[in-house]
Each structure stands twice: as structure tokens, then as C-alpha cells.
C-alpha positions as CSV (number, residue, x, y, z in Angstrom):
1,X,-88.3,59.4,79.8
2,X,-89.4,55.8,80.3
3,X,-92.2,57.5,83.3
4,X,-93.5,59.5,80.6
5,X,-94.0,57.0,78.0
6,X,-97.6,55.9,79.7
7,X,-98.8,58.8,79.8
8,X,-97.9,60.0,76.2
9,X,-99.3,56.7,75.0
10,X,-103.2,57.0,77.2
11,X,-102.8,60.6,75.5
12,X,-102.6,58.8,72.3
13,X,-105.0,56.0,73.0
14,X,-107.6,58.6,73.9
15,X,-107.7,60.6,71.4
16,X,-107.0,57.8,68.7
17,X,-103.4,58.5,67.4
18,X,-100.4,56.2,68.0
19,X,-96.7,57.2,68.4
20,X,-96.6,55.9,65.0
21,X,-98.6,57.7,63.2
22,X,-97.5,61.0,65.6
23,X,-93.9,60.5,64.9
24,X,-94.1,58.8,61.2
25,X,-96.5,60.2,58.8
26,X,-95.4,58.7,55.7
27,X,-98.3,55.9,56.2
28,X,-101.0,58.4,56.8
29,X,-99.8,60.3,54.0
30,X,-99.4,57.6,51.9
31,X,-103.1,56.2,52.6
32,X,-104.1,59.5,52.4
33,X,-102.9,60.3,49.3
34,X,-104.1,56.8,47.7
35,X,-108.1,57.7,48.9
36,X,-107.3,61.6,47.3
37,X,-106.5,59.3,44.2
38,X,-109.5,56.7,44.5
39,X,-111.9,59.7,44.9
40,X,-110.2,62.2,42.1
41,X,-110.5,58.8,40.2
42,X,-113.8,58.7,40.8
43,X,-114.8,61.9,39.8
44,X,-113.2,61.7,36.0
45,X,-115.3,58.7,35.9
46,X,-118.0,60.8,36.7
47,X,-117.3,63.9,34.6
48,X,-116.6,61.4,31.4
49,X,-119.6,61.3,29.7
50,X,-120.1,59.8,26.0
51,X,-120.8,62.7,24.1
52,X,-123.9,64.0,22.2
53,X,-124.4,61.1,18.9
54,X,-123.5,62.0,16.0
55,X,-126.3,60.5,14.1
56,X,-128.6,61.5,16.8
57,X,-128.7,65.5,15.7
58,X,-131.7,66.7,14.3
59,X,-132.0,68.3,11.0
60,X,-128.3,70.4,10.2
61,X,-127.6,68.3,7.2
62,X,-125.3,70.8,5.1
63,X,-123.3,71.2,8.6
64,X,-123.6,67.5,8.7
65,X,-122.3,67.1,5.3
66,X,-119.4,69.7,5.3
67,X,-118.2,67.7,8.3
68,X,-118.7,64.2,6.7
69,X,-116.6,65.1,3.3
70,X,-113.6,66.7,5.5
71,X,-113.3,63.7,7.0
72,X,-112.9,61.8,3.8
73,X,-110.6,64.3,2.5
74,X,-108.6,66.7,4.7
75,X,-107.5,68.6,1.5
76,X,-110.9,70.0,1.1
77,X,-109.6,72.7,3.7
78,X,-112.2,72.8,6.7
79,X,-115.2,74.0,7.9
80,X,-116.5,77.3,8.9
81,X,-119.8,77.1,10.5
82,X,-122.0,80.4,11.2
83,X,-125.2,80.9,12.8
84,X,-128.2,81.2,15.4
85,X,-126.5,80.4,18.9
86,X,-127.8,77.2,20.0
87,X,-127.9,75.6,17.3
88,X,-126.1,72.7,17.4
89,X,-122.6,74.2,15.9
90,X,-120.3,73.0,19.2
91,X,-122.5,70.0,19.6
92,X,-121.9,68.5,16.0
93,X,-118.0,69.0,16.4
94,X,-117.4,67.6,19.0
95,X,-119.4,64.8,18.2
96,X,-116.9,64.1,15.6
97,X,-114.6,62.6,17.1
98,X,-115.9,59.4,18.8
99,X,-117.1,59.1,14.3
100,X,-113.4,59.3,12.8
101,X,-112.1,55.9,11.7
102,X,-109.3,55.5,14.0
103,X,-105.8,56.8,13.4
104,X,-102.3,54.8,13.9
105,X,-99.4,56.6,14.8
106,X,-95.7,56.7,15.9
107,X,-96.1,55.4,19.8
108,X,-93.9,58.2,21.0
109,X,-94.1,61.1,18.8
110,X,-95.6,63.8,20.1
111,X,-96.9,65.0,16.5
112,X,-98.6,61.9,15.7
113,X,-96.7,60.9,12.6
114,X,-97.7,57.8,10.5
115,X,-95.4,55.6,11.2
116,X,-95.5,54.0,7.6
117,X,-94.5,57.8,6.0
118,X,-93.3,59.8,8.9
119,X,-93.0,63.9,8.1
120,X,-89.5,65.0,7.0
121,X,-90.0,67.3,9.2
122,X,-90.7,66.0,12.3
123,X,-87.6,66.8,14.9
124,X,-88.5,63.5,16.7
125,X,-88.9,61.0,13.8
126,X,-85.8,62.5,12.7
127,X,-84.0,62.2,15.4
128,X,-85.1,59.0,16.9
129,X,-85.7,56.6,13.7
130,X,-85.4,53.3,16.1
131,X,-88.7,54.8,17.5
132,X,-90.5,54.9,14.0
133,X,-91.2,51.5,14.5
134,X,-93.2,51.4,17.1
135,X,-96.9,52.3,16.7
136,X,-100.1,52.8,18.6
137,X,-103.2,52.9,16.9
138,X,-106.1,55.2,18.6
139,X,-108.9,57.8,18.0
140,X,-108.3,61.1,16.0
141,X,-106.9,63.9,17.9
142,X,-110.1,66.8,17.9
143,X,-107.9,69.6,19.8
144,X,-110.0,72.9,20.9
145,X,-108.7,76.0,20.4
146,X,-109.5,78.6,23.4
147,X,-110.2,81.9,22.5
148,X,-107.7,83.1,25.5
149,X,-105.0,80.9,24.7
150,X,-101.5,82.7,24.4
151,X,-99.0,82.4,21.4
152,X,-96.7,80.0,23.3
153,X,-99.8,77.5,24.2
154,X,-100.9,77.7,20.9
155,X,-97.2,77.2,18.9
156,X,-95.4,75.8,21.6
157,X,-92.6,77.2,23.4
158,X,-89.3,76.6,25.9
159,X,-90.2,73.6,27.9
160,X,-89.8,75.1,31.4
161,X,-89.4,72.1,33.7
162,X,-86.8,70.5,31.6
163,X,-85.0,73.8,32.0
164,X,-85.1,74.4,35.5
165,X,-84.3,70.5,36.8
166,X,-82.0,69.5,33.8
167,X,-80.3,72.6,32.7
168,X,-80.9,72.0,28.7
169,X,-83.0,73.7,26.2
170,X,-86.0,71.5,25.0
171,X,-89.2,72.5,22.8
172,X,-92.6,71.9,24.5
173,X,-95.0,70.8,21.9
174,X,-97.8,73.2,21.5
175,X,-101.7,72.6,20.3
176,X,-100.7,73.5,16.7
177,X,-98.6,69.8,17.5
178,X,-101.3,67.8,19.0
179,X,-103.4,68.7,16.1
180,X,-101.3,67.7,13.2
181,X,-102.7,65.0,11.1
182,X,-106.5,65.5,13.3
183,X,-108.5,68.4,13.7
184,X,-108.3,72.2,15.0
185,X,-111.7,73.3,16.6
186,X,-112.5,77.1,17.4
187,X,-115.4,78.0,18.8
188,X,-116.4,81.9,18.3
189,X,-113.3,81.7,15.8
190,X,-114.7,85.2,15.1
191,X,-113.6,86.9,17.9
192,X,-110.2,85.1,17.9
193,X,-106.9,87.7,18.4
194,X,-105.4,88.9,15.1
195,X,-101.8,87.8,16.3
196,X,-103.7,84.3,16.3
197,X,-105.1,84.7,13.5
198,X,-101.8,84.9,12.1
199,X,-100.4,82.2,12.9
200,X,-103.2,80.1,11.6
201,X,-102.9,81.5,8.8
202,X,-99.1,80.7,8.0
203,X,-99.8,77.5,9.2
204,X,-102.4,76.0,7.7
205,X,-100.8,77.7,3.8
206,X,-97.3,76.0,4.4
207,X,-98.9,72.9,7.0
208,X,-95.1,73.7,8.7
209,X,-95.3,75.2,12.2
210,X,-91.7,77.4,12.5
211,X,-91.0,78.5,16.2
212,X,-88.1,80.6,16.7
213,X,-87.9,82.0,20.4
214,X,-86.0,81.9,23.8
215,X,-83.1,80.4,21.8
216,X,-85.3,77.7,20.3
217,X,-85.6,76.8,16.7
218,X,-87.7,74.2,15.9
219,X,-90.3,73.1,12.8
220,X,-92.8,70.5,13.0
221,X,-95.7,69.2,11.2
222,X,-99.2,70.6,11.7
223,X,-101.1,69.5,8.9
224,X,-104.7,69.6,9.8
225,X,-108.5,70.2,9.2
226,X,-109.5,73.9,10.9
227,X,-112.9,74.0,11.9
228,X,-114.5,77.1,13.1
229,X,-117.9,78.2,14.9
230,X,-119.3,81.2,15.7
231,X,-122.2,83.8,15.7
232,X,-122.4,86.2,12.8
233,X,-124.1,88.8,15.3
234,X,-121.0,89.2,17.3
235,X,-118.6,89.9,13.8
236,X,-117.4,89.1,11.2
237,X,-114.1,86.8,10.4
238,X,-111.4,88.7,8.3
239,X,-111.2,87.9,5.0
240,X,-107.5,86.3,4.8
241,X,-108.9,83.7,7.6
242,X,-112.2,83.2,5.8
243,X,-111.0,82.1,2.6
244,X,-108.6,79.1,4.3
245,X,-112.1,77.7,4.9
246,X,-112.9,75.2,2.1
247,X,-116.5,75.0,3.1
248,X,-118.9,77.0,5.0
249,X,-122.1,75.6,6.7
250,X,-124.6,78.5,8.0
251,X,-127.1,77.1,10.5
252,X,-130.2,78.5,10.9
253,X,-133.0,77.8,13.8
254,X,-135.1,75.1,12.6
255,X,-138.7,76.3,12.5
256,X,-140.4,72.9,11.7
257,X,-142.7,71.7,15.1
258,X,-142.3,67.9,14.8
259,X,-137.9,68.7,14.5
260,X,-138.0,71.0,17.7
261,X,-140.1,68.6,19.5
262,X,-137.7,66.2,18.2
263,X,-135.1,67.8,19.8
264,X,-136.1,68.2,23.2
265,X,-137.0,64.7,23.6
266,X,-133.2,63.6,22.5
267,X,-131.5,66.2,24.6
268,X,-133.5,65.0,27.5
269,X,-133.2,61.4,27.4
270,X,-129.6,62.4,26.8
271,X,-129.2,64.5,29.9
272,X,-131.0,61.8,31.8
273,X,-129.1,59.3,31.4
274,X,-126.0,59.8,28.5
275,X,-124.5,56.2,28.5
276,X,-127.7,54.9,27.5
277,X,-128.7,57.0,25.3
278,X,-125.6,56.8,23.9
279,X,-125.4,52.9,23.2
280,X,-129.6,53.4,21.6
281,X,-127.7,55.4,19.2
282,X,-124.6,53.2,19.1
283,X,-125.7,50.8,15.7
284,X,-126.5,54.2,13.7
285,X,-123.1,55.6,15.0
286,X,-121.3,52.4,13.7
287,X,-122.9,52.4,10.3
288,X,-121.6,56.0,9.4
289,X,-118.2,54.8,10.7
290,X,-117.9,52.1,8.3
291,X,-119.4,54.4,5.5
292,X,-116.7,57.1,6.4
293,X,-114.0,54.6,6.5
294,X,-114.8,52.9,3.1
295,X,-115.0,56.6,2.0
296,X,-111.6,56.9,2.8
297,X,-110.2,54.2,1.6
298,X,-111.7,54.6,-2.0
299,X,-111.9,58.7,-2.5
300,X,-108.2,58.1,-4.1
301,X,-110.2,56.0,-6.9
302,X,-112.8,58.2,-7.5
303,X,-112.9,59.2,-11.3
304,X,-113.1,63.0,-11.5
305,X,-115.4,63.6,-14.6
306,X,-113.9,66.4,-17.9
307,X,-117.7,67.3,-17.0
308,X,-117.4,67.9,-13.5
309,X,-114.4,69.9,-13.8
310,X,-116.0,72.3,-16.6
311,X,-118.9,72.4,-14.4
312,X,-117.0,73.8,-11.5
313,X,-115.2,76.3,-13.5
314,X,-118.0,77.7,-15.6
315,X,-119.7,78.1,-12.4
316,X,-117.1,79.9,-10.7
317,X,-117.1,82.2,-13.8
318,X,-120.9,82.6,-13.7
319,X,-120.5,84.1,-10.4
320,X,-117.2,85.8,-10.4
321,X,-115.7,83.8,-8.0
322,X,-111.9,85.7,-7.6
323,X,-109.0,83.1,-7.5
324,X,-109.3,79.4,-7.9
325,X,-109.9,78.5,-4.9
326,X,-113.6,77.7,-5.8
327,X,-113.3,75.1,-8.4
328,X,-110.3,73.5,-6.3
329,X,-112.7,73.0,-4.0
330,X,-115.7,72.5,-5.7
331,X,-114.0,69.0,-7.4
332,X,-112.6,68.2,-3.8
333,X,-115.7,67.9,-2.4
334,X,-117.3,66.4,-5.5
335,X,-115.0,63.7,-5.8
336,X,-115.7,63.3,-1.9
337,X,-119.4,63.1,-2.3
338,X,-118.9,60.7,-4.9
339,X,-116.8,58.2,-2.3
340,X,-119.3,58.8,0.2
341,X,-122.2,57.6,-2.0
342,X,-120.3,54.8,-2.9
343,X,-119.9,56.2,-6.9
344,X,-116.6,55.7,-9.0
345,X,-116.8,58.8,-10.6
346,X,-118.0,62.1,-10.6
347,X,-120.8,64.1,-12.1
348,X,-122.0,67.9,-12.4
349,X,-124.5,67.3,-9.6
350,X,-122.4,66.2,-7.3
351,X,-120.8,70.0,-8.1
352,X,-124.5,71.1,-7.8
353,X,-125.2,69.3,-4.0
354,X,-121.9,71.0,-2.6
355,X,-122.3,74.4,-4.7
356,X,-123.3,76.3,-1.5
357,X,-120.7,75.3,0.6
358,X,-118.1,75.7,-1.3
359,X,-119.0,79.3,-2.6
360,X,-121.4,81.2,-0.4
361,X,-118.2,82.4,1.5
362,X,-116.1,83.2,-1.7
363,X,-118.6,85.9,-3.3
364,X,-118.2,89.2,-3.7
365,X,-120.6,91.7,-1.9
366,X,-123.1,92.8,-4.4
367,X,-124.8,96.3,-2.7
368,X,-126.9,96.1,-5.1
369,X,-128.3,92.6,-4.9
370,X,-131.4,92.1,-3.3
371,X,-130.4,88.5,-2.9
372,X,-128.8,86.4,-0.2
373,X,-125.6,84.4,-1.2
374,X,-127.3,81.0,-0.7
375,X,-129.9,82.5,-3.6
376,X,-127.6,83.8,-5.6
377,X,-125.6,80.2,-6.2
378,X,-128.5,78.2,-6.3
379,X,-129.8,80.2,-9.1
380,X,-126.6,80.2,-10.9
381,X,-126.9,76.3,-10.7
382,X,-130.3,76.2,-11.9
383,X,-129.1,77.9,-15.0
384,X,-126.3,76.0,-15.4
385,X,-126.4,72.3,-14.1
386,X,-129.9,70.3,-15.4
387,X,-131.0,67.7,-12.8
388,X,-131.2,64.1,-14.0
């Protein structure tokens, strides 16, 4: 053995390995596995990109606005936004969330409870009340919702893992979970799966998520603001799902020269260089933050006007609006409007300004009308609001 030793170490000299490294990988591995790191490191840095400004988006005000006065009151009941692809609908979304006023939650709860008022229903608050106390404070969770996501992704389900290495039954948190108390965004929400469809439904009406499954029975909290995209051209929403909507934007192509030019040149110098372009737009960004957030912390103060609510209802009437959804939300978003335009109380134009979004989705199909549903409203308002 000992005559073999020089030759198995010139075999290793020349072709540069050791006995070491032959006989004990760990090192190699371990080094190996820290410069897989360092570059996978690097390439999140790279992929992380500020997104698209807010502020920065041409033209789209009423999709603008129907995102602005969710934000200031989660109970107006979401956003649907339809129209022309490429338009901006994905874009202003997801923009949102580097906007939202931040959020402070329970540190360990995976359904971001507030630790001042945690949910009764929250399985871990509940269970874990030591834990309440301890909070984080960060941005507001904006979760996407894929069109081919399955039931259990989407509800949660049987946490797999725990099963297999510790033998117990646990509940894996779902999306409907990382969403509560933030924001649900489905893009082409008209082509989601009925079964889906569902679900949202009974969620967002009771804000209670009940799974029952593979021995599992579990509620949580999943209160939050649904947001929806999509294209009109490839169908139509069903009507259950479209009236949980408390506002509907529709985008159409902006015709106007100087605002496509407009675009072009932001998009651009964003895709040049986004970090940048993103800090240019960064004062405008922080001035709507602090607007949103004052919003918010005076919308409970808001006066909501005698006037304002017979203004909503006699409107609703005017156009045969079934249910009462329509002046619930009407006076919602009025009283929002009224926060974010720093008023203490309401008037009938502020029902007048958010008329279109709140109703244009609630209207009954006419055959007969010759008459969009846009036209229709703002006709009935002319009649029935005067401008001051």
C-alpha cells in the first residue's frame, strides 16, 4: 500500500485533485453549494425589479380611483376591471402594493391577524395567545390568484411534509390565508373554473374560509379586497361573481396622441433602467401614500350627509337597480371620496363622481336600449344630481 501511495498522489497532482478532496467531498460540496447560493442570490437580485409607479400611469383615472377608495375602505367590496388588453389593468394592480400604507401583524401568524384585535377565528391566535404579542409591521400582502391553481392551493389543505416526517395531522395555510386582511388579484378572473368560483364566493359573503377534508377541519379568517381583470372579448363573469364586486372600472384604449406618446416614453425609460425610473417617480409615489394613509385614518369620521343617502337611493330607483347593493355602495365610496379629498362630510356629488362605478355592473340588460350602461347612469345623474 505504502508503494502505491506516490503514484496515487502524482495521479492526483496531475490532474489537480487531492486525496482529500477524492476521499472527502463534504468541502467541495459544501463550497460548492455556498457559490450555487451566491449565484442563485444573485439572480433574485437580478429578477427583483421595483415595479411599474403608481403615479407614473397614464390616463386610467376611474381604474385609478376604484383602486384608491378600496384602499381606504376594504368594505366597499373590490374591483372588477374590464377592458382592451394592454391596457394597463395588470400593471395598475400590481402597482398597488409598493402604495398601501403598511400593515402590522401578529409576527407568527400565518393569517396576518392584527395583533391589537386578533380574529376569533383564527386557529393560531387562538391557540397560541403568548404569541399575540409579538408583532411585525410590513407591506400589504397583494396575493395573485392563478387561473390553474387547484382547490387545495387555493383553500389550503393536509400539510404533507408534516405528515410524512412527524406523523400528525396539520393544516397548510392556503392563498385564501395569505390574503386575509390584503388583497386577492385575478387576472382573466373571467375565465376562472366555476368550482373556484365558488369558493370565492362563500368566502368573500361570510369573510370565514371552512376547510373540511383529509380528516381536517379547520376555519380561518380571509377577509379581503378581491380584485379582478380581464377581457370582455374572451366572456363574460357570471352574475353571482359579478355582483361581489363593489366597483367596476372598464378601460378603454386611450386614443389621445400626446397620452400614447406619453406612454411609450415611461415604459421605455422604465424598461431601461427600472430602479431609476422608479426613484424619479419616488416623491409623487410618497405623496399619494401619505394621502391614502390620512384617508384611512379619518374615513371613520367622515359625516355621511341625509342628502347623500337619498341621493344614492333615488338613484338606484331611477334606474332599477335590483337589491341594495347599489346604494350600500354608492355611500361607501362617497364617504371614501370624501376622506380622500380631505372633506368631513359627504355630498350628492360625491354620489355623482363614483355613480359609474358603482352601478354600471348592477343594471339590468335593456334589449331595447340603444344606450351603453356608462350613458345610461350619467344621464340618470344629470337628471337627478345639479352640479355646484
Amino acid at each position: 500500500m505504502r508503494k502505491n501511495i506516490p503514484l496515487i498522489e502524482s495521479m492526483n497532482n496531475r490532474h489537480g485533485l487531492s486525496l482529500k478532496r477524492l476521499f472527502n467531498l463534504q468541502p467541495i460540496l459544501g463550497s460548492d453549494r455556498r457559490e450555487e447560493n451566491n449565484h442563485q442570490s444573485g439572480l433574485r437580485q437580478m429578477r427583483q425589479k421595483p415595479a411599474f409607479p403608481f403615479t407614473a400611469l397614464v390616463g386610467q383615472d376611474e381604474l385609478k380611483l376604484a383602486l384608491q377608495l378600496c384602499v381606504i375602505d376594504p368594505t366597499i367590496g373590490g374591483v372588477l376591471v374590464m377592458g382592451h388588453r394592454g391596457t394597463a389593468k395588470s400593471t395598475a394592480v400590481r402597482s398597488l402594493a409598493a402604495l398601501l400604507p403598511p400593515l402590522t401583524r401578529v409576527a407568527s401568524c400565518p393569517y396576518n391577524c392584527d395583533p391589537v384585535e386578533p380574529s376569533p377565528v383564527c386557529p393560531y391566535c387562538s391557540g397560541h395567545p403568548a404569541a399575540v404579542g409579538d408583532s411585525v409591521t410590513g407591506p400589504v400582502p397583494v396575493v395573485d390568484l392563478p387561473l390553474g391553481a387547484t382547490e387545495d392551493r387555493v383553500a389550503g389543505s393536509l400539510d404533507v411534509e408534516r405528515a410524512l416526517v412527524e406523523g400528525v395531522q396539520a393544516f397548510a395555510p392556503g392563498l385564501l390565508a395569505r390574503a386575509n386582511r390584503g388583497f386577492l388579484y385575478i387576472d382573466e378572473v373571467n375565465l376562472l373554473e366555476d368550482h373556484l368560483v365558488d369558493l370565492l364566493l362563500d368566502v368573500a359573503a361570510s369573510g370565514v374560509n371552512l376547510v373540511e377534508r383529509e380528516g381536517i377541519s379547520i376555519r380561518h379568517p380571509a377577509r379581503f379586497v378581491l380584485v379582478g381583470s380581464g377581457n370582455p372579448e374572451e366572456g363574460d363573469l357570471r352574475p353571482q361573481l359579478l355582483d361581489r364586486f363593489g366597483l367596476h372600472a372598464r378601460i378603454e384604449t386611450i386614443l389621445d396622441i400626446e397620452q400614447r406618446v406619453e406612454i411609450v416614453r415611461r415604459r421605455r425609460a422604465y424598461d431601461t433602467d427600472p430602479v431609476a425610473f422608479a426613484s424619479s417617480w419616488e416623491p409623487e409615489q410618497e405623496r399619494l401614500r401619505l394621502r391614502l394613509l390620512e384617508a384611512q385614518q379619518t374615513v371613520s369620521t367622515v359625516t355621511l350627509t341625509d342628502e347623500t343617502i337619498e341621493t344614492a337611493a333615488n338613484l338606484c330607483v331611477a334606474l332599477a337597480v335590483d337589491g341594495h347593493r347599489g346604494e350600500l355602495t354608492l355611500c361607501r365610496a362617497a364617504v371614501a371620496l370624501a376622506a380622500l379629498s380631505d372633506r368631513t362630510a359627504t355630498s350628492p356629488q360625491d354620489v355623482a363622481r363614483v355613480a359609474t362605478l358603482a352601478l354600471q355592473h348592477r343594471l339590468r340588460k335593456d334589449p331595447l336600449e340603444n344606450v351603453g350602461d356608462d350613458a345610461r347612469i350619467r344621464r340618470a345623474v344629470a337628471e337627478l344630481i345639479k352640479e355646484e
